[in-house]
GUGUKOL-776078 format. One record per residue: residue in three letters; x, y, z of N, C-alpha, C, CB in turn. Coordinates in steps of 0.05 Angstrom, whole numbers, plus 5000, padded with zeros to 4 digits. Glycine has a CB too. Layout:
AlaXYZXYZXYZXYZ;...
END
This chain:
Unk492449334558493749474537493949764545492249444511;Unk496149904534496150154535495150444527497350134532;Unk494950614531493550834516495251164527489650804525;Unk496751314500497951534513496251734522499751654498;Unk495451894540493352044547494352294550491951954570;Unk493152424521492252644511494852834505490052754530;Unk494953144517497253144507499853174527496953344490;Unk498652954547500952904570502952734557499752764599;Unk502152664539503252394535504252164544504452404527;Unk502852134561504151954592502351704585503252134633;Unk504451444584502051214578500851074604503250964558;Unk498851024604497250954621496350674616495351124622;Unk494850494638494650344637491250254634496250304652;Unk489150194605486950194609485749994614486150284595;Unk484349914634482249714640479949664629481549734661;Unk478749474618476149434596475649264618476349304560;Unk472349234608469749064622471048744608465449204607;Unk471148644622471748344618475048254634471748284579;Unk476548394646478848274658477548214672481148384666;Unk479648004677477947824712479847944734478347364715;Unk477747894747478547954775481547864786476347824793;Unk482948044794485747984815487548104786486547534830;Unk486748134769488548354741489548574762486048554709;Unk492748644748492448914765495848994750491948874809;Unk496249244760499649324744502149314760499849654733;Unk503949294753506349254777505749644789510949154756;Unk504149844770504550054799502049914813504050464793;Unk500149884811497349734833498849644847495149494825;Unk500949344847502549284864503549364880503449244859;Unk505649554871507649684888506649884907509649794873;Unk504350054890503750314915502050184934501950624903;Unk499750074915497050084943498149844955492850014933;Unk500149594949500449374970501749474998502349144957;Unk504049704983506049795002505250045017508549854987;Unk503750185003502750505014499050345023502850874976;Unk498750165031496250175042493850245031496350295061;Unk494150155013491650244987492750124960491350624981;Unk491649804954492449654941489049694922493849384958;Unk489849804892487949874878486749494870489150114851;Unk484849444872483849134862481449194843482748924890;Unk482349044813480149094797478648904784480849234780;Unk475648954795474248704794471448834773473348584830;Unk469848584767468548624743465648584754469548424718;Unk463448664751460948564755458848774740460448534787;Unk456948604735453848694727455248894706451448854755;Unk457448724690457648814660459649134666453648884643;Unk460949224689462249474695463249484710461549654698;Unk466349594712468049544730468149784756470449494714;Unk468849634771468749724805470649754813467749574827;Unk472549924818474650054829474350044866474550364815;Unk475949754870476049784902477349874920476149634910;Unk477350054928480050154957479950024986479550514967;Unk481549914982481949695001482449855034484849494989;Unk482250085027483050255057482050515048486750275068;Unk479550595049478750875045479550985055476950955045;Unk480751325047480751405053479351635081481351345039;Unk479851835105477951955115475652135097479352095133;Unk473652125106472052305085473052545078469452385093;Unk474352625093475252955092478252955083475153125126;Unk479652775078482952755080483453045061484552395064;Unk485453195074485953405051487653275022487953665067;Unk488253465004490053254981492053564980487953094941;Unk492653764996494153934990497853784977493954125019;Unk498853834963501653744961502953764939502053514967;Unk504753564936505853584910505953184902509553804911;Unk504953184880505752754879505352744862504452474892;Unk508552494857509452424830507652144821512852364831;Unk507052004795506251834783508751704778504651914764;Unk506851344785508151184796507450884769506951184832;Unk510050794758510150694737508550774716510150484740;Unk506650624706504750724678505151074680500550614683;Unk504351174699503851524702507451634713500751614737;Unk509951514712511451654712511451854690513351534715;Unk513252084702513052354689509752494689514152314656;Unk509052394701506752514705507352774744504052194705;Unk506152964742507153094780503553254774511653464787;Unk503453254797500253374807500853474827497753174812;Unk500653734824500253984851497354104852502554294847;Unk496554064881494354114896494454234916493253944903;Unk492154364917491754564935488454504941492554874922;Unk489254454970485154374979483854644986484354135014;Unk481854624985480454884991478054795015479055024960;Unk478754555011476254475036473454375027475254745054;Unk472554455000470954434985470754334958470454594987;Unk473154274954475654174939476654274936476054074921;Unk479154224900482354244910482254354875484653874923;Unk482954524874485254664851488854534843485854984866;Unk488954564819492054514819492354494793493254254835;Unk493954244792494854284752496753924756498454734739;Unk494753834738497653604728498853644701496753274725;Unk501253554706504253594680505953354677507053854689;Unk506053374657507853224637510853284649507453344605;Unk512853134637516153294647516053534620520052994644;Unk514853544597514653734576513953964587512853654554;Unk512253914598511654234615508254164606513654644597;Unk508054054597504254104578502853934600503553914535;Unk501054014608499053924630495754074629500654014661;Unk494054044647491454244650491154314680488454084639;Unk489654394678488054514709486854284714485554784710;Unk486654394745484154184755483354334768484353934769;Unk480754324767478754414787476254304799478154604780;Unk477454174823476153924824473154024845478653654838;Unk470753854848469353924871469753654887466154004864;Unk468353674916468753444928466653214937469853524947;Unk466552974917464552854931465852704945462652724919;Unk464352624969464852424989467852514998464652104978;Unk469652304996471952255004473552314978472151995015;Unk472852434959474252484928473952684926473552384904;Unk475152804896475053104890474952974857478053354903;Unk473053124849472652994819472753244801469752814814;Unk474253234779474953504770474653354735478653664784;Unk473653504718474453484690476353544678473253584678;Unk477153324666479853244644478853164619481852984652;Unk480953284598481153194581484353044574480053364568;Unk483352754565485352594558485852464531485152424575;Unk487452474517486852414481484952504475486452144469;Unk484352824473481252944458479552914471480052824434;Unk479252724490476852674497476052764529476452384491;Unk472952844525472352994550471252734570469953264543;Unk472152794599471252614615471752704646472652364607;Unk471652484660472652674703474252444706469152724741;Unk475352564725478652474743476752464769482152794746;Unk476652254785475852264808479052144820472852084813;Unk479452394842482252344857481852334890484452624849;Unk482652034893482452014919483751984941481551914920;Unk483652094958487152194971488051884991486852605001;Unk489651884987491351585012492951715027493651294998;Unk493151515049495051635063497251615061494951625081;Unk499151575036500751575024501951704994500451415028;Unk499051754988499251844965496251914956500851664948;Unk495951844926493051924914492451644892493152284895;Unk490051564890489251414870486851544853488651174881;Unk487451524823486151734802484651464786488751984779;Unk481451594784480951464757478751554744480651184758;Unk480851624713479551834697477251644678482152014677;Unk474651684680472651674665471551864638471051674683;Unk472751704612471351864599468651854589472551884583;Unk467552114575464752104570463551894549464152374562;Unk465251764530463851624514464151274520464751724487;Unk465151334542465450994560466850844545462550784565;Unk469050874541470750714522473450534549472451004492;Unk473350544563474150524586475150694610475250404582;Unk476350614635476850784660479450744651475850684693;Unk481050914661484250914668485450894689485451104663;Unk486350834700486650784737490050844739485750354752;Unk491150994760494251084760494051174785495451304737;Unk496651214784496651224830499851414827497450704859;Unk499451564853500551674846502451694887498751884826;Unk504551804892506151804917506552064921508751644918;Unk506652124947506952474957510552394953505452615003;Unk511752664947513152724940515252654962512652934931;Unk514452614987517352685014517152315014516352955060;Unk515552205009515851885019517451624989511651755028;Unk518351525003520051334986519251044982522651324999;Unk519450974961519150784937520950554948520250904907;Unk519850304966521650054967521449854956521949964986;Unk523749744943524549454928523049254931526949344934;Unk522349094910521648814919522648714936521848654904;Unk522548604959525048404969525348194957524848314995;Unk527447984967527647714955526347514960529647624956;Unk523847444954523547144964520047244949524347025009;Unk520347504948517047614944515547444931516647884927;Unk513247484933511447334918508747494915511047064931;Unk506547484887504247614890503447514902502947674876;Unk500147734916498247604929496347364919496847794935;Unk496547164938495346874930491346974936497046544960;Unk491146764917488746744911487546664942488446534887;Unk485346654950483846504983484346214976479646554991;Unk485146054997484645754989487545764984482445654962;Unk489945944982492445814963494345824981493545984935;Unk495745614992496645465016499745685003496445015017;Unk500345865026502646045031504445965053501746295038;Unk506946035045508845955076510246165101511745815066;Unk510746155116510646265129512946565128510546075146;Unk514446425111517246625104515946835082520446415086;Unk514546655060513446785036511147005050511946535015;Unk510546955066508847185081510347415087507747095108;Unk512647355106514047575115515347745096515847485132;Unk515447535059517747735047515647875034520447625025;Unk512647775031510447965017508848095024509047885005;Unk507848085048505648185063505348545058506248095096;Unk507448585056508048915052507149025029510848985051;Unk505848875012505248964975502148784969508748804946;Unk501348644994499348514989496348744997499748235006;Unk494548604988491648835007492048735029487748804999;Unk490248935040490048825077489348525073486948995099;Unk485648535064485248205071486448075065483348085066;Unk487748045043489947705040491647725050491147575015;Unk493047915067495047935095494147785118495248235105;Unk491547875116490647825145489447525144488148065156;Unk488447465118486847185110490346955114484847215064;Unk492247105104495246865101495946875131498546995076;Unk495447125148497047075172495646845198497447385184;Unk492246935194490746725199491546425204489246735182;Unk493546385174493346085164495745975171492846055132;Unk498246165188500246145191500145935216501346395193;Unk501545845223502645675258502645785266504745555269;Unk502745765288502645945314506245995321500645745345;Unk506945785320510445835326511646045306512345535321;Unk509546085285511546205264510246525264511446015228;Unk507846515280507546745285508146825318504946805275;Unk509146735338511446735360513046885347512746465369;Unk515046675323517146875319516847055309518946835308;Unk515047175296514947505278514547695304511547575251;Unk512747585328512347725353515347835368510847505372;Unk516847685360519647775378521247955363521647535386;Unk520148075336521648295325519748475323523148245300;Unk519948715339518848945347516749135330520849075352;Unk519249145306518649395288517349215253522449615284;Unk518348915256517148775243514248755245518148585245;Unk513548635279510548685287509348835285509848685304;Unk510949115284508149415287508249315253509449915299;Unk509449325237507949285213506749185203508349265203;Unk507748895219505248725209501648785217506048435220;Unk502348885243498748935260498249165242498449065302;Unk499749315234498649595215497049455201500749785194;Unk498549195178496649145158494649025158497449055142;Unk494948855180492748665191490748915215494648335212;Unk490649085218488849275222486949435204490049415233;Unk487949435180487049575149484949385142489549585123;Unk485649135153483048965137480249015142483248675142;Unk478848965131476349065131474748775141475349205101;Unk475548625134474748335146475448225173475948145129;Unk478048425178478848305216481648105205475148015237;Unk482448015224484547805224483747655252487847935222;Unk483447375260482147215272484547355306482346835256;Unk487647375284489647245308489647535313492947045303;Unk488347765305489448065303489248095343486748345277;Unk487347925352486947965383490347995403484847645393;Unk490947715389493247585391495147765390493647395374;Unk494847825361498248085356498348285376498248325324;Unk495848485385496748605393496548595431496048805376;Unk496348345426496148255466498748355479496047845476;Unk498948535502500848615512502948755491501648405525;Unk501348875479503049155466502749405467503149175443;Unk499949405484499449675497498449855482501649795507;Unk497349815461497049945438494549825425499549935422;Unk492250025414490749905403491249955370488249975416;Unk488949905340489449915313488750205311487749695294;Unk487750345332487350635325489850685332485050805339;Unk490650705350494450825354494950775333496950675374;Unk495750495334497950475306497650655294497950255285;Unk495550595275494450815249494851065254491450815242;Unk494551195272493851475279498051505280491251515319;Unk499351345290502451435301503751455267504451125328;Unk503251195251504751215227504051385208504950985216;Unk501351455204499451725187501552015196495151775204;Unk501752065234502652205231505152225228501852275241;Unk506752035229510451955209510352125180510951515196;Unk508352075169508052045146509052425144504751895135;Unk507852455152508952815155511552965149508952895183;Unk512852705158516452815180517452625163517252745225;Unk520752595167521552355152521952075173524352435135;Unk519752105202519151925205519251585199518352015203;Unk516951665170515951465166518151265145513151565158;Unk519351445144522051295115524051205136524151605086;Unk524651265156526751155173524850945185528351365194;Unk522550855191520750655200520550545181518550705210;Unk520350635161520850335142523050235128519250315121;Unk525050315133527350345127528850055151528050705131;Unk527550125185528149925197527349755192528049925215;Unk524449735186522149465170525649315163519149595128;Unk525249315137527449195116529049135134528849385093;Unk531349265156533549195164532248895174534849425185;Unk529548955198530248735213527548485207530748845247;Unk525948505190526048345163528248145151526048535146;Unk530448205148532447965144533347885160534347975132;Unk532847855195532947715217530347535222533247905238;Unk528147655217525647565227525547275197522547885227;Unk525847385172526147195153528146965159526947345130;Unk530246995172531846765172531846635194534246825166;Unk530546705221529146475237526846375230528646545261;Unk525346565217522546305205523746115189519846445181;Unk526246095171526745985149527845685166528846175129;Unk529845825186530845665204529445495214531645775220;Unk528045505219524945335241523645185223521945555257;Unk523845275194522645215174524544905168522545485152;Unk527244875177528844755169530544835142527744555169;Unk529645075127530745105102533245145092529645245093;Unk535245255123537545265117539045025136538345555119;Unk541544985136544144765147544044955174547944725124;Unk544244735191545244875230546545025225547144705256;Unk549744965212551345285227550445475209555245315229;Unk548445445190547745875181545545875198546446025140;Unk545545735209542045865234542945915255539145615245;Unk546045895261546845925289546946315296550345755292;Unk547746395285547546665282545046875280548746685263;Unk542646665269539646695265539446625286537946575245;Unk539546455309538146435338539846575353537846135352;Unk542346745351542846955364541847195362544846975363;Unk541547255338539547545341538147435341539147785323;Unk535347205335532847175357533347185379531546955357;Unk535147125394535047115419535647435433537046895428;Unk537447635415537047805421534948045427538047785414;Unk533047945405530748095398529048015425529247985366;Unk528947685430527547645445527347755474527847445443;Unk530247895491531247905510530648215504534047755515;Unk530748365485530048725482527648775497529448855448;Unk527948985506525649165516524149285497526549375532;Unk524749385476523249455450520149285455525249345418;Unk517749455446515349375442514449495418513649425464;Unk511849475412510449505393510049875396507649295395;Unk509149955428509250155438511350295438508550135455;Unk513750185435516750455447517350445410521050275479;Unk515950295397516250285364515950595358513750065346;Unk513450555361511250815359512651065366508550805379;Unk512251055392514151195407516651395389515550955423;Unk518351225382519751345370519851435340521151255376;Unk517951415329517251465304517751765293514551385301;
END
């Protein structure tokens, strides 16, 4: 259920002690599946646990400017780190907002808010994509959880075929992987790619810029991915590159033209799995085993991906 918070008026989305586990909001979805920090909210010993599926560095600065992302649209937060923490101010599109003045524990900067009257802390924790906030008030009536995107990076579409993240145990296909994997957490990326064929992970191997994405996500996991050895065999590249090449995209507009190719060649890589899959008639696959075959015959690697980022 909802709750407008305070005199931002921005409705938010509140979590109480008793949702079950795998609950979550189409923004949870969209940012942390896609921006690498898929918020998951799980319940135990009577209080809920806010998981980050990809912590952030201890030190990550949060200097910037970032907008709030569904529940927290119209919401903008400008920061300024100080190293020790971060100063700034969140606002409403009204103009009405507060200070923050946050200190830093750990890998956060926790600053006092007040939200509907009521006094409580914002612990804000920086991604490498953006920030994930969750405001605790003092009389425990629940957490608020909202996420939020740096201002220079861009917001992509569901694709078609998407699907949410499946439960462990929930038999996925190989296409449905390729059109979701991008909005899922690491581990059930890495737990579905595991479970895939081997032929059907061959073909994701022969599209370049498909693969670096996929090893990105299947590097985030905190659990490993069995085949992750596999992905990146003869790519010259280890999960610290990756990470380290697309973080620094993230800077430049880089990282929007890299994912921007994602998508293009994504509807190649989708329509030879589908193909193999049998799901479409010979002559629409004939054109799908020409650009496989093109992909296959490129010099492009996982490395000249990077490379050009």
């Amino acid at each position: 259920m909802g709750q407008t918070c305070g005199t931002l008026e921005i409705r938010m989305t509140l979590y109480h002690k008793g949702i079950p586990a795998h609950t979550e909001t189409g923004c949870m979805t969209r940012f942390a599946g896609y921006w690498r920090s898929l918020f998951r909210i799980l319940t135990g010993a009577g209080a809920m646990v806010l998981m980050l599926t990809l912590a952030a560095a201890a030190q990550e600065r949060l200097g910037g400017v970032y907008y709030g992302l569904d529940e927290a649209q119209g919401l903008t937060i400008q920061l300024q780190d100080g190293g020790n923490g971060a100063t700034g101010r969140i606002s409403a599109a009204d103009g009405s907002g507060q200070a923050i003045d946050g200190r830093r524990q750990g890998g956060s900067v926790v600053s006092d808010l007040i939200f509907r009257g009521k006094q409580g802390s914002a612990r804000i924790t920086p991604k490498d994509l953006g920030l994930g906030i969750t405001w605790t008030p003092q009389d425990g009536s629940g957490d608020v959880v909202f996420a939020f995107r740096r201002r220079s990076l861009e917001l992509p579409p569901l694709p078609p075929g998407f699907q949410p993240e499946p439960y462990p145990g929930q038999s996925v296909e190989p296409h449905t992987f390729l059109a979701s994997y991008e909005f899922w957490a690491p581990e059930a990326a890495a737990r579905v790619y595991d479970g895939i064929e081997e032929q059907y992970r061959a073909i994701i191997r022969l599209f370049p810029v498909v693969h670096t994405d996929v090893i990105w996500k299947l590097c985030q996991s905190s659990t490993g991915a069995r085949e992750l050895g596999e992905a990146l065999r003869g790519e010259g590249v280890t999960c610290a590159q990756v990470d380290d090449s697309l973080k620094a995209s993230q800077k430049t507009n880089g990282f929007n033209r890299f994912k921007r190719r994602v998508h293009a060649e994504r509807a190649d890589a989708l329509r030879a799995v589908e193909c193999a899959r049998g799901i479409h008639q010979p002559n629409i696959c004939v054109e799908a085993a020409q650009r496989t075959q093109r992909a296959a015959i490129a010099l492009e690697t996982v490395k000249t991906v990077l490379r050009g980022l």
